[in-house]
N, C-alpha and C positions, 0 to 999 in steps of 0.2 A: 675794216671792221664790219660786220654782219648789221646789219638793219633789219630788224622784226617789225612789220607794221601791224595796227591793229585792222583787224577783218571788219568789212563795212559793214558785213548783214549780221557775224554776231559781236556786238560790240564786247570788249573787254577780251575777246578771242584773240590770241596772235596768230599773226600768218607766217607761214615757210619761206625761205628765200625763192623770188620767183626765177632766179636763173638755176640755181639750183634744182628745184622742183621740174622747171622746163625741162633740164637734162636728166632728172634721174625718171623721169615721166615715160620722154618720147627717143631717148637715146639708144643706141646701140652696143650691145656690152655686157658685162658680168659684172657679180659685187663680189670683192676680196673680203671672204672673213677672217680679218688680224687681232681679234678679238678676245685671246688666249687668257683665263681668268689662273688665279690659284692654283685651282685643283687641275687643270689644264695641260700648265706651262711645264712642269718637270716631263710631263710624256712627250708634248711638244720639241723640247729643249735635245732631250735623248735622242727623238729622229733626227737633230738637225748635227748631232754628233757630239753634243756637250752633256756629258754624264752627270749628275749631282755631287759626286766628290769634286766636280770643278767651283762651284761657288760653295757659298757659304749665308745660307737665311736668305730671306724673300728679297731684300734690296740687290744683293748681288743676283738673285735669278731675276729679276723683273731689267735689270740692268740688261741683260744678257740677251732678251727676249726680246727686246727693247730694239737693241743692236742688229739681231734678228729681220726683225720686221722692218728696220729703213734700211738695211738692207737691199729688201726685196723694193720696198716703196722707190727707193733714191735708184732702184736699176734702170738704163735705157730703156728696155723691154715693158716697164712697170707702165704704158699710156693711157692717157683715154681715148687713144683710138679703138681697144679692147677692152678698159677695165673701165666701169659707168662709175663705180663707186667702193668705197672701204668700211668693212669694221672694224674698231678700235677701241680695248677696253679703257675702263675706265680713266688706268693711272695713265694711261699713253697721253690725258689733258696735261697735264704737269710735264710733257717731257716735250722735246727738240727736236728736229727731224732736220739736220743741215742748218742748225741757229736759228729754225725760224717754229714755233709751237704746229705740233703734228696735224692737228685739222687746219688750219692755215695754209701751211706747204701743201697736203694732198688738193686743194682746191686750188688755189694760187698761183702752185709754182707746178699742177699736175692736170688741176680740172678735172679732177677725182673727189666726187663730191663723199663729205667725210660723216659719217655715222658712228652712232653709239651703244655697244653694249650695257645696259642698267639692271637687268637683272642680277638677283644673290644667288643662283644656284635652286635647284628642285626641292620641296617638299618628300616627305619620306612616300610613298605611292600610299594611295589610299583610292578605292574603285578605279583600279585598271589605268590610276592615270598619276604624273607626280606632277602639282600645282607649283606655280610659283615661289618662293618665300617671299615674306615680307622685305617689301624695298624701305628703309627708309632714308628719312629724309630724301622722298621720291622727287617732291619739287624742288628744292633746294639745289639736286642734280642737276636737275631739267632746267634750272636758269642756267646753271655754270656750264652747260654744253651748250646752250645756247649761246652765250656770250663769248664761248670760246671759237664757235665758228661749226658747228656742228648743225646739219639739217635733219637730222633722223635718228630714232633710235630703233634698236633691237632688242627682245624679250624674250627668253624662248620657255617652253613647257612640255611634256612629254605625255604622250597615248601611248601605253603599252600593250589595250586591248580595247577590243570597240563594247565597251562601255558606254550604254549612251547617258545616263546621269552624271558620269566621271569626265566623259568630254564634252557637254554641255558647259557645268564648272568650268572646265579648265577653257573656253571659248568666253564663258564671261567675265573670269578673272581678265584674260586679255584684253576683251572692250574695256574694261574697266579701268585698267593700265593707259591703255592706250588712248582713252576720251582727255586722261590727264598731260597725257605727252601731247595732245593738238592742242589741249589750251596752253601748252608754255611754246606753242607757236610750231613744232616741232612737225613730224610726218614716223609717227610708227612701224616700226616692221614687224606686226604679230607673228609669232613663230611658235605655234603650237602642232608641236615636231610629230611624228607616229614613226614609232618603234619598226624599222626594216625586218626586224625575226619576228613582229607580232605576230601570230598564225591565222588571226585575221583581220590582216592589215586590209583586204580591200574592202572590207563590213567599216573598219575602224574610220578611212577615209571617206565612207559615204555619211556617215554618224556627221563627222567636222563638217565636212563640207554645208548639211543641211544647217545643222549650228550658226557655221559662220556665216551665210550669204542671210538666215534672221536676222543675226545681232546687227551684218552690214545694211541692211533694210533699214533699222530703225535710228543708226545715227544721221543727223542732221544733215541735209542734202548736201555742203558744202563743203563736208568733212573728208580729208584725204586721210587713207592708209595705204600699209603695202602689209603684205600677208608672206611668209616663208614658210612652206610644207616641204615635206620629204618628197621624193620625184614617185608619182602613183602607180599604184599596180596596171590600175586601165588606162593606156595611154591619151592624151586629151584630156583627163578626167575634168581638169581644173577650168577648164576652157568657158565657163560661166562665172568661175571667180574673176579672172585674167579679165574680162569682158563687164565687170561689176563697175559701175559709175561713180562708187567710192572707192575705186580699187586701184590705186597710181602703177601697182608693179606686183606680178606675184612672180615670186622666188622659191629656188628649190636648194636645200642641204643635198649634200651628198650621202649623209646620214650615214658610212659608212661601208658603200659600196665601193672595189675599186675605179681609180679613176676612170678608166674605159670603159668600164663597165655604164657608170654614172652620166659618162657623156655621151653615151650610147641610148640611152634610156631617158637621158632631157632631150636628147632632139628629137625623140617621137612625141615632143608635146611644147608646138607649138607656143609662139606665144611666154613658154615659160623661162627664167633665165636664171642661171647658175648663181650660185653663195655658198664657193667652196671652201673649205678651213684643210683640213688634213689633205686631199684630193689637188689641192693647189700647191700645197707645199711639200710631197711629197718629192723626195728625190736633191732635194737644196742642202748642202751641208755644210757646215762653219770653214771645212779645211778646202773647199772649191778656190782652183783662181777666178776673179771675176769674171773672164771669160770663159768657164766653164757652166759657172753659174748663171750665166747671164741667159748663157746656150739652153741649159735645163730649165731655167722660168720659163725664154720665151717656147721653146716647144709646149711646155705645159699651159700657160695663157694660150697660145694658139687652138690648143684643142677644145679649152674650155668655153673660146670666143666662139668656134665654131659650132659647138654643140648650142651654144646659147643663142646665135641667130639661126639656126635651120630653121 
């Protein structure tokens, strides 16, 4: 069972698990996004070779997706000699992985420290950018992923142009998320994503970047995050976020580059390290024999390890 102790300098604060933290800190490795919501999962589900006339309504696709994903977790290939840690959406708290609740087995029985998808999906764009939607019952989550064994969560947001009043916003909704994910003891992973076709994406990530390293300025010295960007037009770019005192892990999406392409472009930036969803699970498909399948993860983790230590 996970122990949350309270923080000695801000009282009534929770703190992160420290082994956890240790490893998702100073570890070696990449994070698995499994994190597939709703709107997601049927496109997900069709690359993996199960069409929609195979189920029937959300239980049976989440079922599926489900199966899916330990799948991949429960494979030989699936270690933390390569993979630091997972995301996980929400309904995966309610579900099993081998008999034993999914964040549990990823850290227990993998020492793959287990994270949490909480956000609902994008606001409609409004200046160049699409905000969060309202979470709620935000805490209420944040205890029950706590309690279930969960050290971190993920939020993500979208820049589709360098807008700088629209990503300022979309920079402070995130502290703002995220100041409430540290006090339920947790370690946030702000993810205010920039659109790969914005036409001026490398304006757009100088905008964030000045954004984010204010707002990391001003939260309280002993405040941990982790940040996940798209991989930058100027290679390095991030190399003073990465380097930031509040900054436990900064993380790139593949955002929709192919995968070579992707891991091509995180190893000219140092320091940064992979959180692929599609780029990871590309090529896995339901009618694989295990050993076929096993073959195609572990090539595909290997390249992603590799890209993410150079």
């Amino acid at each position: 069972m996970r122990i949350v102790l309270n923080n000695p300098i801000l009282p009534g604060v929770l703190m992160p698990d420290a082994a956890q933290l240790a490893r998702f800190t100073t570890g070696r490795g990449f994070i698995a996004a499994l994190d597939q919501s709703g709107g997601s999962t049927p496109k997900a589900l069709a690359l993996y070779g199960i069409d929609s006339d195979r189920y029937d309504g959300d239980d049976e696709m989440f079922a599926l997706i489900h199966a899916a994903r330990s799948r991949v977790v429960t494979s030989p290939v699936f270690t933390s000699d390569r993979v630091l840690g997972a995301i996980l959406f929400e309904g995966t708290l309610d579900r099993d992985i081998e008999g034993r609740p999914a964040a549990h087995y990823l850290w227990h029985e993998k020492g793959i420290v287990p994270l949490l998808k909480i956000d609902r999906g994008l606001s409609p764009e409004a200046q160049g950018v699409q905000l969060m939607r309202e979470i709620p019952d935000l805490d209420a989550l944040l205890a029950r992923a706590a309690s279930a064994g969960i050290f971190g969560t993920k939020e993500r947001s979208l820049i589709l142009r360098a807008d700088a009043e629209g990503i300022e916003a979309v920079v402070a909704q995130q502290i703002e998320v995220g100041r409430r994910v540290i006090a339920a003891g947790l370690v946030p992973i702000l993810e205010p994503e920039v659109d790969i076709h914005a036409a001026d994406k490398a304006e757009a990530e100088t905008l964030l970047k000045t954004a984010l390293l204010a707002h990391l300025d001003a939260l309280p010295v002993d405040a941990t995050v982790a940040v996940k960007v798209t991989i930058p037009t100027v290679d390095d770019f991030y190399a003073d976020l990465i380097a930031h005192p509040r900054v436990a892990r900064v993380v790139a999406l593949s955002g929709g580059y192919e995968r070579d392409d992707a891991n091509e472009r995180l190893a000219r930036n140092p320091g940064l390290i992979a959180s692929f969803s599609r780029a990871l699970l590309d090529g896995l498909t339901v009618d694989q024999t295990p050993e076929q399948f096993d073959r195609t993860l572990d090539a595909t983790i290997e390249g992603i390890y590799r890209a993410s230590i150079a």
